[in-house]
ZADO-1210 file (C-alpha; in nm, 4 decimals, padded with zeros to 6 digits):
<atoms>
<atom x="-07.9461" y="-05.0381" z="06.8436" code="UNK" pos="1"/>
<atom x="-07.5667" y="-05.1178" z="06.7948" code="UNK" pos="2"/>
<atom x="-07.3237" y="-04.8662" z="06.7044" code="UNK" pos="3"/>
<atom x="-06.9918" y="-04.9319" z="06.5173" code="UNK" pos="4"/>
<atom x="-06.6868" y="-04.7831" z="06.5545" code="UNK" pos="5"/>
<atom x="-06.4408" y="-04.7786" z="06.2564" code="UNK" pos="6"/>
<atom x="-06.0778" y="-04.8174" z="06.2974" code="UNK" pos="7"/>
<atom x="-05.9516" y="-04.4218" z="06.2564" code="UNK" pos="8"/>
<atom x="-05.6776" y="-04.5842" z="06.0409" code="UNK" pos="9"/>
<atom x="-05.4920" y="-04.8953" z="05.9530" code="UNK" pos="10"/>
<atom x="-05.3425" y="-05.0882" z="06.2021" code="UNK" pos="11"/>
<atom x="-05.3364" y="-05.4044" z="06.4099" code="UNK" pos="12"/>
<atom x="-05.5480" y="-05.4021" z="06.6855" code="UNK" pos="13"/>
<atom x="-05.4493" y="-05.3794" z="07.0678" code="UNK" pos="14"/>
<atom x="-05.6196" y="-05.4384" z="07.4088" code="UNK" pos="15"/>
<atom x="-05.5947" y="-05.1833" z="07.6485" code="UNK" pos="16"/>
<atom x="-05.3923" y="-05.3820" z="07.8586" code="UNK" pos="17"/>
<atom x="-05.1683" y="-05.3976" z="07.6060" code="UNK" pos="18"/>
<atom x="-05.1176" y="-04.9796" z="07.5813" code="UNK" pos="19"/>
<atom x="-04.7951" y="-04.8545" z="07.7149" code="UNK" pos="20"/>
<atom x="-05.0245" y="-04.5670" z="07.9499" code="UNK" pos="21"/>
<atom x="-05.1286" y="-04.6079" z="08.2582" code="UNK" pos="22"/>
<atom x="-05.4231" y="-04.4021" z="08.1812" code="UNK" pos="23"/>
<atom x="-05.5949" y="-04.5548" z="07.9366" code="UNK" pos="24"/>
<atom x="-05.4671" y="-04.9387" z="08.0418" code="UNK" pos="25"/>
<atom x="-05.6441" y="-04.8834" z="08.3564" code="UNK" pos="26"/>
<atom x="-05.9645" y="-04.7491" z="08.1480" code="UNK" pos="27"/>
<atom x="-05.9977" y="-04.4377" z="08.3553" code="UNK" pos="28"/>
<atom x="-06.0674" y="-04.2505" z="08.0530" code="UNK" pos="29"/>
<atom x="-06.2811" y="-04.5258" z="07.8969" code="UNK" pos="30"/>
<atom x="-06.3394" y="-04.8625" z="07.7759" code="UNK" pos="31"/>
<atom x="-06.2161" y="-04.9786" z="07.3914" code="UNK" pos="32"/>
<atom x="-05.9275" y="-05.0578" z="07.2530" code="UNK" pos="33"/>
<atom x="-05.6141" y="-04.9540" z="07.0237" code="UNK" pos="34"/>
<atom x="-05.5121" y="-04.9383" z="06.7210" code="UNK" pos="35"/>
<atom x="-05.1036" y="-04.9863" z="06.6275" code="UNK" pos="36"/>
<atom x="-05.0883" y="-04.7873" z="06.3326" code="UNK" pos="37"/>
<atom x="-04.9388" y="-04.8882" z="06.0358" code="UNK" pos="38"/>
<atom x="-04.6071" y="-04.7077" z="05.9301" code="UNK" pos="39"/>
<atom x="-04.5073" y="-04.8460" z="05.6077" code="UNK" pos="40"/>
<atom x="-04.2289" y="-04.6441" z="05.4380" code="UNK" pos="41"/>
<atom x="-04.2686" y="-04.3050" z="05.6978" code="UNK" pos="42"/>
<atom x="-04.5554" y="-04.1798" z="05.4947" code="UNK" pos="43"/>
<atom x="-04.8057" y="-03.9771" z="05.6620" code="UNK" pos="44"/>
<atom x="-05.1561" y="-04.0959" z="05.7603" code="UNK" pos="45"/>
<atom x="-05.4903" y="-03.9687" z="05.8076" code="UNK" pos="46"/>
<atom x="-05.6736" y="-04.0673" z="06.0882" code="UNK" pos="47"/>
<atom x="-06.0748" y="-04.1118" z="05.9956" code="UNK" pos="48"/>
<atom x="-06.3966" y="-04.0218" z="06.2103" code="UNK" pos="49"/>
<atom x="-06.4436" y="-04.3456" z="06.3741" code="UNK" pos="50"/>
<atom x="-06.8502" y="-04.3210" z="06.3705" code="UNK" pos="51"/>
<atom x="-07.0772" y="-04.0105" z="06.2247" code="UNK" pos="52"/>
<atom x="-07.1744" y="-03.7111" z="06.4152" code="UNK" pos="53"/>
<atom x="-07.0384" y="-03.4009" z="06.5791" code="UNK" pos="54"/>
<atom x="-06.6631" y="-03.3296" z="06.6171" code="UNK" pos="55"/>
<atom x="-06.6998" y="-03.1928" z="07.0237" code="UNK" pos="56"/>
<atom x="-06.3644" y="-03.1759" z="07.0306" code="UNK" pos="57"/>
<atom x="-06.0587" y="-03.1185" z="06.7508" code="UNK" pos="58"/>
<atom x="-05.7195" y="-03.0994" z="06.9434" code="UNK" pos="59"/>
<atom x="-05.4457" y="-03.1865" z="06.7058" code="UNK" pos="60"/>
<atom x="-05.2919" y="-03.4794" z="06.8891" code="UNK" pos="61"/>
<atom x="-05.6601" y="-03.6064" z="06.9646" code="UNK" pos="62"/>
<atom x="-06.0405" y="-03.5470" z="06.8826" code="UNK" pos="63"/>
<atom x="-06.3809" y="-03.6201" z="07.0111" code="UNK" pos="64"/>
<atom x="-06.7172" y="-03.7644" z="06.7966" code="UNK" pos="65"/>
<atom x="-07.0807" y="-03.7094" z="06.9521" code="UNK" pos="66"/>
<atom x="-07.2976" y="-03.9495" z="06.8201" code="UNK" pos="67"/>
<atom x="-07.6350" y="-03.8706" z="06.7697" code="UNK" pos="68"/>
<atom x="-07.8048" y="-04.1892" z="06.9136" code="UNK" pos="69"/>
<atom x="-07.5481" y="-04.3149" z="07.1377" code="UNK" pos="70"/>
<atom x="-07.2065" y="-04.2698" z="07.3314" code="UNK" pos="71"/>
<atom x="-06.8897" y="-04.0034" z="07.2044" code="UNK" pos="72"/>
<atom x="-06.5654" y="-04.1675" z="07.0814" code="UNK" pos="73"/>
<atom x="-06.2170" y="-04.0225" z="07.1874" code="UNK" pos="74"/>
<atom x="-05.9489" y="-04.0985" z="06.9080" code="UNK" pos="75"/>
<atom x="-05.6181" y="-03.9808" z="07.0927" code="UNK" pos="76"/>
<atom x="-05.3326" y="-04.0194" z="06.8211" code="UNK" pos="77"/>
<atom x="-05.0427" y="-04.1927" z="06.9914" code="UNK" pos="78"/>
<atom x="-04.8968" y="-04.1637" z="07.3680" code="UNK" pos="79"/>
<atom x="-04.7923" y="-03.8741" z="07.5094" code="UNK" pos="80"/>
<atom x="-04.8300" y="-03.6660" z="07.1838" code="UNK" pos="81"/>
<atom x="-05.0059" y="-03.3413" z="07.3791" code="UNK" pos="82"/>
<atom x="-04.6173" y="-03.2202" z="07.4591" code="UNK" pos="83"/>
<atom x="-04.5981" y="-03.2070" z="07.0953" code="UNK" pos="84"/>
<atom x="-04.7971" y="-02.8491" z="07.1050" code="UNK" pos="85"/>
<atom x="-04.9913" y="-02.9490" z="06.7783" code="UNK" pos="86"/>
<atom x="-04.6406" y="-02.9971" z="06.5657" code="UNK" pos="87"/>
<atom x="-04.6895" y="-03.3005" z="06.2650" code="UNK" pos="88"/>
<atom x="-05.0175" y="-03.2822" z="06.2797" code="UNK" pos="89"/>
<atom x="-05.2745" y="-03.1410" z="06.0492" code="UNK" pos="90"/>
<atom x="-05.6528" y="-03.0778" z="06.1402" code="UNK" pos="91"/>
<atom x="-05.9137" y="-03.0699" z="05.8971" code="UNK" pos="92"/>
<atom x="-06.1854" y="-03.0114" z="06.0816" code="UNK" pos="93"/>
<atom x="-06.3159" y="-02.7920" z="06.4051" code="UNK" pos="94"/>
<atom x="-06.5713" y="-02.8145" z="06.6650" code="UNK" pos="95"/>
<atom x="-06.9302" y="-02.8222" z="06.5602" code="UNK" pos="96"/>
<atom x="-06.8098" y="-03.0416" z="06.2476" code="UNK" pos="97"/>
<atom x="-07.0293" y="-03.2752" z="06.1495" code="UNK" pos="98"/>
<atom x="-06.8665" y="-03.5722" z="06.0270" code="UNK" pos="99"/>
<atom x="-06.9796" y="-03.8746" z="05.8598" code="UNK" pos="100"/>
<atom x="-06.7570" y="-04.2121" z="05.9563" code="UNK" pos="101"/>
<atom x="-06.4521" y="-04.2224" z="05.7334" code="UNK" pos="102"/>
<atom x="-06.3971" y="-03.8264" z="05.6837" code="UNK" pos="103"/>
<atom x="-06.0696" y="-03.7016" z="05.7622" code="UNK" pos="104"/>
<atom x="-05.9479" y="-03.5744" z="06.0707" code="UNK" pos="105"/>
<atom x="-05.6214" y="-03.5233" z="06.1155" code="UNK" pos="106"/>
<atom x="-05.3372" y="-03.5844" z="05.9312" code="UNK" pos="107"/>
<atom x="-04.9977" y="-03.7258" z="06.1234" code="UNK" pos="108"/>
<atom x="-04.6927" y="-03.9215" z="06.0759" code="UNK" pos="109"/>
<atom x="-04.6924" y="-04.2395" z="06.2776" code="UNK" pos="110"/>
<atom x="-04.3257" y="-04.3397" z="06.1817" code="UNK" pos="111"/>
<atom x="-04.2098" y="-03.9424" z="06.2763" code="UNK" pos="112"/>
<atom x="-04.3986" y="-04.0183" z="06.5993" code="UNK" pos="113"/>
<atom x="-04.1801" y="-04.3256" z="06.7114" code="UNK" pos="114"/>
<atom x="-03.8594" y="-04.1723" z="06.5826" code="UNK" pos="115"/>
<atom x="-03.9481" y="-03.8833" z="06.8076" code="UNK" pos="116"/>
<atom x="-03.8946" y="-04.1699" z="07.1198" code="UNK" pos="117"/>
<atom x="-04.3402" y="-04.1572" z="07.1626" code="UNK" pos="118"/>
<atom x="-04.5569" y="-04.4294" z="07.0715" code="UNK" pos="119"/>
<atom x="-04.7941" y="-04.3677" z="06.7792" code="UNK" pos="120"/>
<atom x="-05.0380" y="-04.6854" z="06.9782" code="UNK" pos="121"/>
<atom x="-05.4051" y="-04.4888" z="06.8794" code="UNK" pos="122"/>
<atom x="-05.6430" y="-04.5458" z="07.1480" code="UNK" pos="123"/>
<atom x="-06.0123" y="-04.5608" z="07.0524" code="UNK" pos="124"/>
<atom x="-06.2043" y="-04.4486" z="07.3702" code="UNK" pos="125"/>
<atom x="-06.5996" y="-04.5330" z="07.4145" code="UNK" pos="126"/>
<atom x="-06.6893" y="-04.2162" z="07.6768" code="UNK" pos="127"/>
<atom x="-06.8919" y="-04.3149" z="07.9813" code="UNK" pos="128"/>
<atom x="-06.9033" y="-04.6777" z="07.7728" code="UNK" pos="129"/>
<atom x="-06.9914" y="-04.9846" z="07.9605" code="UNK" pos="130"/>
<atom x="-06.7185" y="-05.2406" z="07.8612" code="UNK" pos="131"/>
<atom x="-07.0005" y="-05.5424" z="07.8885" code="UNK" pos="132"/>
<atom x="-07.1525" y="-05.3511" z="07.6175" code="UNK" pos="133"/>
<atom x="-06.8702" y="-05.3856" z="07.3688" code="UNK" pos="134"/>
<atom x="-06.8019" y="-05.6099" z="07.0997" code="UNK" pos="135"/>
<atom x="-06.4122" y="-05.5865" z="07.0885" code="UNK" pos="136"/>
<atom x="-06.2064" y="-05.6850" z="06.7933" code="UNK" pos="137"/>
<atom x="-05.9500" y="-05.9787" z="06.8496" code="UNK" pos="138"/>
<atom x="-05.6306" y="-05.8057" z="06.9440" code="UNK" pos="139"/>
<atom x="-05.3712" y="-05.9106" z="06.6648" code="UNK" pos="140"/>
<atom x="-05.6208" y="-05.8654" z="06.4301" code="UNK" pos="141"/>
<atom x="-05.5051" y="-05.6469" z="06.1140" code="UNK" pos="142"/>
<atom x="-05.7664" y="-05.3490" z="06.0019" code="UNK" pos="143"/>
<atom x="-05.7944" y="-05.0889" z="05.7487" code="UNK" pos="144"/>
<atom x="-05.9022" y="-04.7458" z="05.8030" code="UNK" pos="145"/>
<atom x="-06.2854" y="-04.7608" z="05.8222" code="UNK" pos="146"/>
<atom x="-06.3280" y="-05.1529" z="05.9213" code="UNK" pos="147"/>
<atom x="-06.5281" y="-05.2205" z="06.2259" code="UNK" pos="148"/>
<atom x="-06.3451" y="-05.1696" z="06.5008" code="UNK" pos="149"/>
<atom x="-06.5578" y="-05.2371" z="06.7401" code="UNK" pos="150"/>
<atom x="-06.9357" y="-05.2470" z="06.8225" code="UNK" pos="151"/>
<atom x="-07.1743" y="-05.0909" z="07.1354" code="UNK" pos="152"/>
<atom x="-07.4750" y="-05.2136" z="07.2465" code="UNK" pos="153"/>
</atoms>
């Protein structure tokens, strides 16, 4: 069975070795990749569950999605955005959630992010993922909120 993982939001799409964080560059947290997120005119933008299931975790700056027949997806929104103590962002959901792919999760401001001196670069974590498994999107490639991202085997 093959699982696929939306893009939380619209973007273009980034290796990992490409994100400016030693952390998730070096995969330590995960295989996937990134999403640059769009920040057309400084509006704000709500991120998307990435597949359906169970929101395990719902921090404002990041959020987790159990699936039921496979692997959890971290979506952490931008770099270094925990120091922000929750501030731009708006939850919608909490823990125990279920969530089909495409509901919205949190609402940010990618643009207020970056102005701020962080990088809004979304990663989009497979947990305890195999990265032979994975079908990866070509980075440079341009996706909308809810286009496949990327698959898992």
């Amino acid at each position: 069975m093959t699982l696929e993982v939306a893009a939380p939001l619209a973007g273009r799409v980034l290796a990992l070795d490409d994100v400016p964080d030693p952390v998730f560059a070096g995969r330590f947290v995960g295989p996937g990749l990134a999403v640059d997120p769009d920040r057309a005119e400084g509006a704000d933008v709500t991120a998307v569950a990435p597949v359906s299931g169970t929101v395990a975790k719902a921090h404002p700056h990041a959020f987790i999605v159990t699936t039921e027949s496979g692997p959890a997806v971290l979506v952490h929104l931008g770099l270094d955005t925990v120091g922000l103590a929750g501030k731009g962002f708006d939850v919608h959901v909490r823990e125990g959630d279920a969530v089909a792919a495409g509901d919205p999760v949190v609402t940010w401001n990618p643009a207020g992010i970056e102005e701020g001196g962080l990088s809004p670069v979304v990663p989009v974590i497979v947990l305890e993922g195999d990265e032979e498994s994975l079908g990866l999107t070509s980075p440079g490639t341009h996706l909308a909120a809810g286009d496949v991202l990327l698959t898992c085997r």
